[in-house]
N, C-alpha and C positions, 0 to 999 in steps of 0.2 A: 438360069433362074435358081435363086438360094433357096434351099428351104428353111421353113419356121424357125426360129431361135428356140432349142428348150427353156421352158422357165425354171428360174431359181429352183435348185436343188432336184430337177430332171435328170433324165439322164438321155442319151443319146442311143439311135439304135445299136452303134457298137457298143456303149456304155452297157446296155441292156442284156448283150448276148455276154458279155465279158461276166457280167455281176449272176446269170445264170448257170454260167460253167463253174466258178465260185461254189455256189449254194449248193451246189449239187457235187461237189466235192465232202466226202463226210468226215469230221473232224474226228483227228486223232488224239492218244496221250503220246506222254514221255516216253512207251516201249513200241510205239506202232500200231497198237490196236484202237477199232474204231471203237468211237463211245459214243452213246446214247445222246448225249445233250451237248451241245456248245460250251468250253469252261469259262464262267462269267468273272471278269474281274472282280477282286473282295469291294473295292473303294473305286469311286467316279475319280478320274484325275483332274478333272476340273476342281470339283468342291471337296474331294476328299472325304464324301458322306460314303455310307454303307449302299449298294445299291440291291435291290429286290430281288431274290434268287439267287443273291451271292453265298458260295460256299464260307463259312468264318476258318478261318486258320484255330490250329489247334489251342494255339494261348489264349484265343477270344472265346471258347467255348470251355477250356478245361474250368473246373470248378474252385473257386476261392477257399481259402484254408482259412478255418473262424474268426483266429483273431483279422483278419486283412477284414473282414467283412464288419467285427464289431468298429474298425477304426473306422469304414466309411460310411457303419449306420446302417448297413445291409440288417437288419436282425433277425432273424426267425424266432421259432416257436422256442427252439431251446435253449437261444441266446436270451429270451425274454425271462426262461425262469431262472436265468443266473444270477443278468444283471440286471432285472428290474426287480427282486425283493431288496438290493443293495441299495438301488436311486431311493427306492419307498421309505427304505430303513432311515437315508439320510434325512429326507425331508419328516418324515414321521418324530424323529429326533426333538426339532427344533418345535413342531406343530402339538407335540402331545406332550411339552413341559409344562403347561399351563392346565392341563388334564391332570395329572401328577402331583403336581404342587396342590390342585382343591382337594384330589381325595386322602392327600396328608394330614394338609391342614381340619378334613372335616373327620378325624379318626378311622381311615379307612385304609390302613396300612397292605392288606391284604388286596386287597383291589390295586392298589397303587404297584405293588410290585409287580401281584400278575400283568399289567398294563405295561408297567412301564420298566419296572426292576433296576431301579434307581438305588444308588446307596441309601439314600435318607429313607426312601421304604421299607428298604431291607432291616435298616438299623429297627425304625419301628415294631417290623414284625418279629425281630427277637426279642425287643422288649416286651409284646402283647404276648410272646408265651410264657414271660415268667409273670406277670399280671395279671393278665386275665385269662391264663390257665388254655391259650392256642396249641393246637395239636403241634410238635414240630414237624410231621412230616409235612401238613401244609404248609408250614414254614418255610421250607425248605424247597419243597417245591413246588412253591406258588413264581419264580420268577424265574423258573429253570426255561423254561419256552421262550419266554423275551429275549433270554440275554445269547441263547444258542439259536436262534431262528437263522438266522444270516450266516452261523458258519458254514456249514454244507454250501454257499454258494459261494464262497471264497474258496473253500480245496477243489469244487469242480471248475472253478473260471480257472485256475491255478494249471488244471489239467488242460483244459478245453484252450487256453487262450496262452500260457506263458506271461511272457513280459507285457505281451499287449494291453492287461487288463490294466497292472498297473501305469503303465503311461496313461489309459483310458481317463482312472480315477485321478487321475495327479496334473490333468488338465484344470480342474477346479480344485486341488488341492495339492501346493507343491510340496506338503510335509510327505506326500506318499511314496516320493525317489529317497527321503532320509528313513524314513520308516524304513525300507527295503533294506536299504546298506547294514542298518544294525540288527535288522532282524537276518539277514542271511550268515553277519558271524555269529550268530549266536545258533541258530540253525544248525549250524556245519559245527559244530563243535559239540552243541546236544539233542539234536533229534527232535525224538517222542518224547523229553522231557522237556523241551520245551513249550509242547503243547499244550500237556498239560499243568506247567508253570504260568503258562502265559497269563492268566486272567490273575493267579494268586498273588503274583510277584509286580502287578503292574504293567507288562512290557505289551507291546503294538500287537494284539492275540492274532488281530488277521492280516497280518505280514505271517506268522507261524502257518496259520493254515493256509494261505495262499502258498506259502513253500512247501507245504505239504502236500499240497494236491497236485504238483509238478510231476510228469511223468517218471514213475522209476523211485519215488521217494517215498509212499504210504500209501498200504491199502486204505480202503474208505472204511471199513469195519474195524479196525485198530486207530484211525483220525478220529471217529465217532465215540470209542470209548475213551480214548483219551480226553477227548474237551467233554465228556459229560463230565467225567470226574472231576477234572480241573474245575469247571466249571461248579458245583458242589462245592469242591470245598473253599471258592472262592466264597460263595454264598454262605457255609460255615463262617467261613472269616468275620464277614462282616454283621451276621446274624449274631455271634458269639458278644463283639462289640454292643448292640445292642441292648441283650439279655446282661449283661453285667453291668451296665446304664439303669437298666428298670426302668423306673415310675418317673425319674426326673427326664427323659427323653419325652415320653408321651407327653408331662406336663408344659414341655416347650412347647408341641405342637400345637396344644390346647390352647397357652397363650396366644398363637399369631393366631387362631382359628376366625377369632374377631377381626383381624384384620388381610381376610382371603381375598377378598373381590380386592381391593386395592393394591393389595399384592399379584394377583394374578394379572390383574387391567396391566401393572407397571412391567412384569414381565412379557404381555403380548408386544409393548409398545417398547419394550430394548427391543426384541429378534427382531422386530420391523426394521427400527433402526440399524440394526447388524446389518441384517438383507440390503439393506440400501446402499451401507457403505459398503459393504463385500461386493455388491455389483457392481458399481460404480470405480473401485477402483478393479477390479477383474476387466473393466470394459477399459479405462484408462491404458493398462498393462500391454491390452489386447491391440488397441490402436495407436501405441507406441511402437519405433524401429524396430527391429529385428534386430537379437543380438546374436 
């Protein structure tokens, strides 16, 4: 007389004493001593998922180096005070030229440059210190904040990140790889003086501080005095331009003053248009081949 069939996935009494002498064997390591816990596979070999209690190997647990984490978007707290005054800076750019151009047009050159520190501000407010008697230190340093706000976060991404940052920016902007190439010969040929020529002479200022903030290339206390000064006397430059202009500057201003709102409306309605066609073809670009 046969006995029972086990069912599906039972086991048999031999099966039974066999899978106890098993269990009750204690798992070893690699040198022969016993260990505490059973070692769990990292990955299911069926699905290749992570499975629950699995030890991770050292590459899945060691920690990502900055820039790897700004390219996948990882950000933290101090990835955010780098490169988010830059994002802000860019969009603030295009958002607060329409803010800039009313407080021109309505005689508020002072305002306009602390805001925005614009040439055409700046120009103004040398002219208002030979007309209407403006201090020049306000003069002078009413647009020193604006225009130096974002450098400190180009010499530390510079630090923190290397090349990464600029691939980062050069995703939406591919002038940032030619930027680079002529800002590094000129870099390598003059330093500190290039930082603080940067803003006076016209040339790409934050490709300079971006090179400067590369490890091994500038303290942050000698990067900081140099772009103030540069900085200055770029603002000399152009303040100077103004105050030798006088009264026929302000008087242009005066003239368009009557026609702000229609000036302003036409300028909100190009960026719009910009924006449309710079996405549009950025998305074109985008879902084109690979080259």
């Amino acid at each position: 007389m046969h006995g029972r069939r086990p069912a599906r996935g039972g086991l048999t009494p031999w099966g039974r004493l066999r899978h106890a002498r098993t269990a009750a064997v204690p798992p070893y390591d690699h040198n022969g001593r016993v260990t505490s816990e059973p070692a769990l596979p990292a990955h299911d070999p069926a699905t290749s998922s992570p499975l629950i209690g699995a030890v991770p190997s050292p590459g899945e647990t060691a920690p990502r180096p900055p820039r790897q984490r700004l390219i996948e978007g990882h950000w933290g707290w101090l990835d955010i005070l780098i490169v988010g005054p830059l994002v802000a800076s860019s969009i603030y750019y295009y958002v607060g030229l329409p803010l800039g151009t009313w407080l021109i047009l309505h005689n508020q050159p002072v305002k306009a440059a602390l805001l925005r520190g614009s040439t055409a501000s700046m120009i103004l407010t040398g002219a208002a210190v030979r007309t209407s008697g403006l201090s020049i230190w306000v003069a002078l340093l009413a647009p020193l904040p604006i225009t130096m706000c974002t450098d400190p976060c180009f010499f530390y991404g510079g630090r923190r990140y290397g090349r990464a940052l600029i691939d980062f920016l050069g995703r939406n902007d591919p002038r940032w790889n030619r930027r680079l190439a002529r800002g590094e010969r000129i870099f390598a040929r003059w330093a500190g003086w290039a930082v603080f020529l940067a803003p006076v002479i016209w040339l790409p200022n934050s490709v300079f501080y971006f090179l400067a903030g590369e490890p091994r290339r500038m303290a942050f206390w000698q990067f900081i005095l140099l772009d103030a000064a540069g900085e200055l006397a770029f603002i000399v430059e152009i303040e100077a331009l103004g105050y030798f202009i006088g009264k026929p500057a302000e008087d242009v201003a005066k003239s368009l003053s009557n026609y702000s709102l229609p000036i302003v409306i036409g300028m909100v309605v190009l960026i719009v248009i910009v924006s449309v066609v710079s996405g549009a073809r950025q998305a074109r670009t985008g879902s084109g081949p690979a080259r």
